[in-house]
N, C-alpha and C positions, 0 to 999 in steps of 0.2 A: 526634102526627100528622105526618108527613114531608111537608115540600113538593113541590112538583112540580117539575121539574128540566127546565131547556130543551137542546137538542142544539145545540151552539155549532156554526153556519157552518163550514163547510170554509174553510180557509186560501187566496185568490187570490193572486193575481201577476201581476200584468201585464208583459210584457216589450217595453219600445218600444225599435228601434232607429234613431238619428238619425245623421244625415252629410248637413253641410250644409244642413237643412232647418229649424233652429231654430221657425220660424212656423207650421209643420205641426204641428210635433210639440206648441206650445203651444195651437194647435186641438186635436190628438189629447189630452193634459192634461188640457184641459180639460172636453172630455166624461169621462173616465175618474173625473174629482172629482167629476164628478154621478151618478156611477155608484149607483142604489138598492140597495148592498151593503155591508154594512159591514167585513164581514173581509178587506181588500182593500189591498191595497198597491203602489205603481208603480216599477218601473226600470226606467231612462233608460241606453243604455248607447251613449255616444256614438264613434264609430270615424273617432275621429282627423281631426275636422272642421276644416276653416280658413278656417269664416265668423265664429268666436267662436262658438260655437253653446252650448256650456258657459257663460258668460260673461251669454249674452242669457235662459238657459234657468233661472240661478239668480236673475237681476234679474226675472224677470218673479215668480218663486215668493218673490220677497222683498215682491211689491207695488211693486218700484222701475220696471217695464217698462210702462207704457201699448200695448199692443197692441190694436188694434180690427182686428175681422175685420169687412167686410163680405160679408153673405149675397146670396144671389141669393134672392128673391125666391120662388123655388120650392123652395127647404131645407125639409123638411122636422122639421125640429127649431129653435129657437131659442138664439142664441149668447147664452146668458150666465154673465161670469166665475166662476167660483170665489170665494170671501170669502179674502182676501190680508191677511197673508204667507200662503204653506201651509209645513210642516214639511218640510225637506229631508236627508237627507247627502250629502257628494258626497268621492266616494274619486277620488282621483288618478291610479288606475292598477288594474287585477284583483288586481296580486300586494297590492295596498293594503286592496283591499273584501277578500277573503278572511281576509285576516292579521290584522283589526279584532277586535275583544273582544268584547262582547256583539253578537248583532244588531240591528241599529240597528229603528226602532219608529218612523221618519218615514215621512211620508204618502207622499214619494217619495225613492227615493234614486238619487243620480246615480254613473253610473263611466265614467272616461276611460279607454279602450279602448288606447290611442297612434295606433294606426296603423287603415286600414281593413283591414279583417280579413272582409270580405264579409260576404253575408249571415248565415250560418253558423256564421263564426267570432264574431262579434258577438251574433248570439243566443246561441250557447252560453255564451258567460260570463255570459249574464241569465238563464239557465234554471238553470245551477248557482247560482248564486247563493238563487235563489228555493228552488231545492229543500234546498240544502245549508244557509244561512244565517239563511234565513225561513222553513224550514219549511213551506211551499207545498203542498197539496192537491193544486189545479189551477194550471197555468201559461199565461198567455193570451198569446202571441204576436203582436202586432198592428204590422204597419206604421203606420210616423209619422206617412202620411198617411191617415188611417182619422180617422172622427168614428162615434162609438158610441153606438148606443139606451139609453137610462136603464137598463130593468130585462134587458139582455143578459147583464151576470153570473150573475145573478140564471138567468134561462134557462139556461143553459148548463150550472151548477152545478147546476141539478134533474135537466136529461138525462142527464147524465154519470154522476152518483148511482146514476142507476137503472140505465146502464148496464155492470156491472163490465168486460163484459168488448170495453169500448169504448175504443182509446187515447186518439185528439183528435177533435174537433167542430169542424165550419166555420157560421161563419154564414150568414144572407144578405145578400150583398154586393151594395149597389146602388150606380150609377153616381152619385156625388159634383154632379156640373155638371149629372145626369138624373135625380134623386133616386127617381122612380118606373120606372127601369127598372133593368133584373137584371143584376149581369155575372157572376154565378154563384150558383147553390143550393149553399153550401157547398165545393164542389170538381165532380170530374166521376170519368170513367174513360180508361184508359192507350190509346191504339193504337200499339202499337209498332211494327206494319208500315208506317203511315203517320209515324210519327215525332213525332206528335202528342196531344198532354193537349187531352180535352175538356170543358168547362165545363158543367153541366147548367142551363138557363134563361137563358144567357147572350143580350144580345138582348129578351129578354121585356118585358113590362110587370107591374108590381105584382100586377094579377089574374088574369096568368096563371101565377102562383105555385105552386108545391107548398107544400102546410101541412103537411107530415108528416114521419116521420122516412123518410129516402134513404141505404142503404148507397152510400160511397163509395172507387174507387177510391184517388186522391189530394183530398188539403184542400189548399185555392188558401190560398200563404205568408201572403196578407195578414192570415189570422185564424186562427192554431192556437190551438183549446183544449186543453189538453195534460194528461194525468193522469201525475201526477209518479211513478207506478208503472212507464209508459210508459217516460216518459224515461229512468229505472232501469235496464227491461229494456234496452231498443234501443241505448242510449248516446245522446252529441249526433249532429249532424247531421255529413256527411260534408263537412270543411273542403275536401276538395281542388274540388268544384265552384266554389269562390268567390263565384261572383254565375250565377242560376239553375239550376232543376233540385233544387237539394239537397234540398228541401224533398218534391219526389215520391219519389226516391232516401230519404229516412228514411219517407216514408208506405208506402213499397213494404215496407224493411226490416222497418218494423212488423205489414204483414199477416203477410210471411211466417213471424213469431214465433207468431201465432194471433190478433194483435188486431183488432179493427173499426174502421173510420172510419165516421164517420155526421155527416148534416146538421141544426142545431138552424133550424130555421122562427121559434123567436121572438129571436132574437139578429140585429138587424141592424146591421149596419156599414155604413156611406157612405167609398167608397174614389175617392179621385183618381185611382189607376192608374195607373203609370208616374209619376209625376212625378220622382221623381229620375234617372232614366236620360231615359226617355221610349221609346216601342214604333218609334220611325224611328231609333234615334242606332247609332253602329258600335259602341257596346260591347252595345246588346242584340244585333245582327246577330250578333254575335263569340262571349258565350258562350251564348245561349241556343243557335244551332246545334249548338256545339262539345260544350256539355254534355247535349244530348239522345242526342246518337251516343254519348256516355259512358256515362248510363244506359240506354240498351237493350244497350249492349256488354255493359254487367254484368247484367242481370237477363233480357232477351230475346235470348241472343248469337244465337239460329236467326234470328231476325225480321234481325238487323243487315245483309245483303247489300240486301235489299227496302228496305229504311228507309234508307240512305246512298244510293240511287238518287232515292226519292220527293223524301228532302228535299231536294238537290242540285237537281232540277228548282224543286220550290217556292220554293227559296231563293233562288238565282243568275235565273232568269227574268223576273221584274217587275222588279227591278232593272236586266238589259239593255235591258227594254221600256224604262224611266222613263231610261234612260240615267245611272243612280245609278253612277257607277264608283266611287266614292269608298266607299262603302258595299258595293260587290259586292267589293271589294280584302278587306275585311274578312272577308266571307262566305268567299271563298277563304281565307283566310288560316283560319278555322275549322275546314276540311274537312283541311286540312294538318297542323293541329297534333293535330288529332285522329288523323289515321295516324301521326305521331311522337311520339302518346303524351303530350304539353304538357297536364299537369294546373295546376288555382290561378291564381294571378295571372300575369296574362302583360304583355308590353310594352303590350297594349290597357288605358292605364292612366284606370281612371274619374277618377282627382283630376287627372290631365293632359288630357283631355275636357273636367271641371267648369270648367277656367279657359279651355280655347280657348274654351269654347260663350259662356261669359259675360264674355271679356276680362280676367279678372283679372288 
């Protein structure tokens, strides 16, 4: 008489990317270790941080790091550690974690990145990795500063299942400092004319939730669920954006292949939002402009007369109001480089920002 034979878990990946955040990301860790999933494994893929952020990120996964998070009283979940040491590797460098032997079988594995390589450029070496190295299923793309619901994997990994011909899944994303209120239902849809990505439920409060599955335009970067099929078809993400936008720009890429985005209801994330740049500083004023007139140049070029006017108004306006020059120099300087074509990194340099904002 033959036994009965269990269907082994689809392979995860979590893919966290850190700069200069070290303390987020060992908040973000450390939900990921409580994760009720077992086939489940984490890279850390840090871009060329100059807090130590490598350094504090392997002392804490040694047991050597006392970190205490205090919660606000309204969190919605309970901060508690992980059981230390956890199992780590940590590769030096991409061309390092690629070139390695077996794939490694630690709970997390760390890679130093060298340099910031933006959003983009940073996920994608955690996305190959995952798919190419560890074999990965699904690949979960989670900002560092994200805290995760227990059975989110778990969720996501049933939807996705069911849906073949679905790429990535967003969660629901509530406000970190507002735990009961919504800063989006998974992602939104595109208005190009207006220049603008909208957030579905953003605003909201917990019961006034959608519980269902929501075809979606674009998935909000903080949370891709990602079916390593996807990734396959589409490629990585488009590096020349650097820091925002790429993220719509590959969900765009994706429909246009034939795939679906869709929203999972039981997958929630608590996201800080902004905190490494922040939604006031001159490097979001600089690419998130620059690179929205990018993406509609390539995918809505008709919309692009209408949409370089709206935004231009939106942009530059409350700034002359608030009398922000400093900041509207920035906004100009976006509208510029985007007629001259200034793709990537530009002199608007985030790790030269990181240190004026906090005196390093």
């Amino acid at each position: 008489m033959s036994g009965s034979s269990v269907t082994p878990e689809p392979k995860v990946v979590s893919v966290v990317l850190n700069w200069n955040g070290w303390l987020d990301t060992i908040e973000c860790l450390e939900s990921l270790l409580r994760a009720e999933y077992r086939n489940h494994q984490i890279v850390v893929c840090d871009n060329g941080s100059h807090d130590h952020s490598v350094e504090r990120l392997t002392e804490w996964a040694d047991g050597l790091l006392d970190v205490t998070v205090v919660r606000d009283g309204s969190a919605a979940w309970s901060y508690r550690p992980a059981p230390k040491p956890v199992s780590y590797a940590l590769f030096g460098s991409a061309a390092e974690a690629f070139a390695s032997g077996d794939a490694p079988t630690e709970r997390i594995v760390f890679i130093r990145n060298g340099a910031n390589l933006g959003y983009a450029g940073g996920n994608n070496i955690g996305m190959r990795f995952a798919v190419e190295r560890l074999r990965a299923a699904y690949v979960w793309i989670l900002n560092n500063d994200t805290i995760v619901e227990r059975g989110a994997i778990a969720a996501l990994t049933d939807q996705l299942a069911l849906a073949p011909d679905t790429a990535i899944l967003g969660s629901r994303l509530m406000r970190h400092g507002d735990p009961v209120t919504i800063q989006a239902l998974g992602g939104g849809a595109i208005d190009a004319r207006r220049a603008r990505e909208t957030q579905i439920g953003r605003g909201r409060t917990t019961h006034e939730s959608i519980d269902e599955r929501i075809e979606l335009e674009h998935v909000v970067g903080a949370s891709m669920f990602v079916r390593a099929e996807a990734f396959a078809d589409a490629g990585p993400i488009d590096e020349s954006y650097f820091l925002y936008r790429e993220e719509t720009d590959w969900c765009i890429e994706l429909r246009k292949r034939g795939w679906r985005l869709a929203y999972c209801p039981e997958s929630v994330v608590w996201h800080k939002e902004g905190r490494s740049f922040g939604f006031k500083s001159v490097l979001h004023d600089y690419y998130a402009v620059r690179n929205m007139l990018f993406l509609i140049d390539k995918h809505y070029p008709r919309e692009l007369p209408f949409a370089f006017v709206t935004s231009f108004v939106r942009a530059t306006a409350p700034k002359l109001a608030r009398l922000q020059f400093r900041r509207l120099r920035y906004v100009l300087k976006a509208y510029v480089d985007f007629l001259r074509g200034v793709r990537g990194k530009t002199e608007v340099n985030p790790d030269l920002f990181y240190m004026l904002e906090r005196g390093v």
